[in-house]
C-alpha positions as CSV (number, residue, x, y, z in Angstrom):
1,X,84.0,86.4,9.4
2,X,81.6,86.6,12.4
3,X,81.3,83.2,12.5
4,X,84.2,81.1,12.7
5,X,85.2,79.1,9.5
6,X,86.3,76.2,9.4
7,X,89.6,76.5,7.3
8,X,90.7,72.6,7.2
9,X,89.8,71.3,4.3
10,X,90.8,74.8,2.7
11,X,94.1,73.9,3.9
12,X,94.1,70.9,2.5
13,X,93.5,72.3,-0.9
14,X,96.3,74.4,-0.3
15,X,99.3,72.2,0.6
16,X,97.7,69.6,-2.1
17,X,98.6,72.8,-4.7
18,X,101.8,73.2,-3.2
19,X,103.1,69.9,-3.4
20,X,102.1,69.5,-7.0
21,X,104.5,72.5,-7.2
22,X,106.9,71.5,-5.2
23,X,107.1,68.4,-7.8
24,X,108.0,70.0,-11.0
25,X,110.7,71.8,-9.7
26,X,113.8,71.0,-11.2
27,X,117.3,71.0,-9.6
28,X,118.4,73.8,-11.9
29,X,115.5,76.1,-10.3
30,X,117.1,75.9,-6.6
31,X,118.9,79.2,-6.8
32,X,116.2,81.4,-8.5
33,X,115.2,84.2,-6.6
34,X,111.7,84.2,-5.8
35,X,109.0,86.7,-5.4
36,X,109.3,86.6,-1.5
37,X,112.4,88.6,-1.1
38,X,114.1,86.5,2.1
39,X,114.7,83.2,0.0
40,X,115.5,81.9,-3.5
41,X,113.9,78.4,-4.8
42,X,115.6,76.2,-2.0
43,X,115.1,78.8,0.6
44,X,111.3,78.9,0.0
45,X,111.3,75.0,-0.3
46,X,112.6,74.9,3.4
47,X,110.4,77.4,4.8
48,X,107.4,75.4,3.0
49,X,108.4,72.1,4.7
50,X,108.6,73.7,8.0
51,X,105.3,74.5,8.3
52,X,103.4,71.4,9.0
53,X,105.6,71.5,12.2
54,X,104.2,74.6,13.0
55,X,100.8,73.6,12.3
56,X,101.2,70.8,14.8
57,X,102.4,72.8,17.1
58,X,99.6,75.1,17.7
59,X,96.5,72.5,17.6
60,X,98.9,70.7,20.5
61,X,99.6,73.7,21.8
62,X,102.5,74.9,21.3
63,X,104.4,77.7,20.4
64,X,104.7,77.6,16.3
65,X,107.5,81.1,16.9
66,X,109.4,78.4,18.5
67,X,110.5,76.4,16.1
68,X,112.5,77.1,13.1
69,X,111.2,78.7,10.2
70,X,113.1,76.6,7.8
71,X,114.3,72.7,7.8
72,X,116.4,71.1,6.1
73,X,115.0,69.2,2.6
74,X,116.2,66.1,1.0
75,X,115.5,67.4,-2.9
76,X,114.1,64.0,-4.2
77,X,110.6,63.6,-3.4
78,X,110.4,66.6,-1.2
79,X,106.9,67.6,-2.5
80,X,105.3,64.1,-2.0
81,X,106.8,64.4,2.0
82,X,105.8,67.6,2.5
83,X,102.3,66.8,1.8
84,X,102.4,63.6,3.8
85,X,103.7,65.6,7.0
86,X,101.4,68.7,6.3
87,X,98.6,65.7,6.5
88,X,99.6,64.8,9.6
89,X,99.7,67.6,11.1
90,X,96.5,68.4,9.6
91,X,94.6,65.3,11.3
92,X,95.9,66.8,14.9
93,X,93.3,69.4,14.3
94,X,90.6,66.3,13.9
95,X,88.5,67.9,17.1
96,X,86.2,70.4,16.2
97,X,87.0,72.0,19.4
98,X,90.4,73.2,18.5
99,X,88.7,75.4,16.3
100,X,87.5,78.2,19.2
101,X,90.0,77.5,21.5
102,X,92.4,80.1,22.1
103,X,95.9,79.0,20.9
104,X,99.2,80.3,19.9
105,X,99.0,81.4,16.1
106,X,102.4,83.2,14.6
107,X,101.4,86.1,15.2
108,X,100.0,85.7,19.0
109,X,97.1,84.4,21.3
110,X,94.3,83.4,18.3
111,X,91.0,80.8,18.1
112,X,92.9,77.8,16.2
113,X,90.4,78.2,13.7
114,X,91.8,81.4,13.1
115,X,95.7,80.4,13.3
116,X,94.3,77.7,10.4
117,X,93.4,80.9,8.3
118,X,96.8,81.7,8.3
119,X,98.2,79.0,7.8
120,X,96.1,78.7,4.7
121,X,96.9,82.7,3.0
122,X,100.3,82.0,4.0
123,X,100.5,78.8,2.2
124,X,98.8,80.1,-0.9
125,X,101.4,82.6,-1.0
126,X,104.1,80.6,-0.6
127,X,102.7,78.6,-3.8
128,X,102.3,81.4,-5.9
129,X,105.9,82.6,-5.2
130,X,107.1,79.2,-6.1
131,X,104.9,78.7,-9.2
132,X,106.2,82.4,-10.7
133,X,109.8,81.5,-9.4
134,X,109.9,78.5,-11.5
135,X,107.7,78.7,-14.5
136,X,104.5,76.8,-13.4
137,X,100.9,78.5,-13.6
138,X,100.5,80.2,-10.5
139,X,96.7,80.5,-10.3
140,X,94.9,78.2,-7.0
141,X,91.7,77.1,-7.1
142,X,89.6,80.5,-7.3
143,X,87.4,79.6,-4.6
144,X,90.5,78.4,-2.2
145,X,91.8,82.1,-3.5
146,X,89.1,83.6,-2.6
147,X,89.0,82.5,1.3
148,X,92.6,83.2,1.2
149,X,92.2,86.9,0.4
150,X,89.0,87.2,3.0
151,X,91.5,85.7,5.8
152,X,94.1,88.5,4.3
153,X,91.9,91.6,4.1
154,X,90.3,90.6,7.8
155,X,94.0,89.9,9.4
156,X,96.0,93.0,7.3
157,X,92.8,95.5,8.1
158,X,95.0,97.2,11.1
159,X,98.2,95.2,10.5
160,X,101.7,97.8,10.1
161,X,103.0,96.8,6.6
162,X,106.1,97.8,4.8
163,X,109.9,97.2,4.8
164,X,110.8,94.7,8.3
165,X,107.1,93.6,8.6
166,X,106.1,90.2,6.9
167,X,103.7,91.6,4.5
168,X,104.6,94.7,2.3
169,X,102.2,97.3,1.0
170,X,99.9,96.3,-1.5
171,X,100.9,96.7,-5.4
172,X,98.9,96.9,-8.3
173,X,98.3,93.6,-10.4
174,X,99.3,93.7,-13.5
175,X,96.2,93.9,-16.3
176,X,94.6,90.9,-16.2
177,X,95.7,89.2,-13.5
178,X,94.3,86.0,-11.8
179,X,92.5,85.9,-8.5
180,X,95.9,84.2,-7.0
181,X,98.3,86.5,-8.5
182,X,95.9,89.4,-7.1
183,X,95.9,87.9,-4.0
184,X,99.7,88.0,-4.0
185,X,99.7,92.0,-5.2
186,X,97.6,92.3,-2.0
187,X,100.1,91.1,0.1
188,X,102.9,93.1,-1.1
189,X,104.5,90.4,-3.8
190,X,106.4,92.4,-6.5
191,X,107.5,90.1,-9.5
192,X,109.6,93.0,-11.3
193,X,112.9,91.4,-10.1
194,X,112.3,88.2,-11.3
């Protein structure tokens, strides 16, 4: 990634995935535990629909670390809002410029086209954790997979992972696994408790 990329439409893709997900969840699915450790259904709901606020926040500047990284949800229609707010954070990002200026990502000082990378792996994940969580296919677009896993291997490459860091070692896939559920064996995801 020489070049920087730009990740918007990808990101697009991602929360569209995630809000069709987000949809056929069913009220009897909230206290499932879910492949990312720290939250059950509901948990990973509210961490999902605080992220367009984050997005916001770094293409106006802002500190995304500063806000919280969960909101509250109202359960009916929560997938069709999340996508409208992820939207509009999406179009604060409208001037190409954003994309090589230096901003505040997560994880520190980043081109915003880089923080938009993030976001994008991050959100992937998140869908596959709520797809195997609650019975739905948990395979992305291959090609919005496969950006997802170049932003992983290029931001993971020197990265500390393990127990109290936010992606675990890798894990091996089980036999004939998809490119997202890979993706998410890259990343650390362990389904064995599920």
């Amino acid at each position: 990634m020489d070049q920087m990329p730009d990740f918007r439409p990808d990101l697009d893709a991602a929360q569209t995935w995630v809000a069709g997900l987000i949809d056929a969840v069913r009220p009897h699915q909230l206290d499932a535990p879910t492949p990312c450790t720290e939250y059950d259904v509901r948990g990973l709901l509210q961490h999902i629909a605080a992220l367009p606020d984050k997005v916001a926040a770094v293409a106006m500047g802002g500190n995304p670390r500063e806000l919280p990284s969960q909101v509250a949800i109202d359960e009916d229609g929560v997938g069709q809002r999340y996508l409208e707010e992820a939207r509009v954070a999406l179009d604060m990002w409208a001037d190409d410029a954003l994309l090589t200026t230096t901003l505040t990502a997560p994880w520190g000082p980043a081109p915003g086209g880089a923080a938009l990378g993030g976001f994008v792996m991050e959100t992937v994940a998140h869908g596959w954790d709520l797809a195997v969580a609650t019975g739905q296919d948990p395979e992305a677009d291959p090609a919005l997979v496969a950006k997802a896993r170049a932003i992983g291997e290029h931001a993971l490459a020197e990265a500390p992972r393990g127990p109290g860091m936010p992606f675990d070692v890798p894990v091996e896939a089980p036999t004939g696994a998809g490119p997202t559920t890979q993706l998410a064996a890259f990343l650390g995801r362990s389904w064995d408790r599920l």
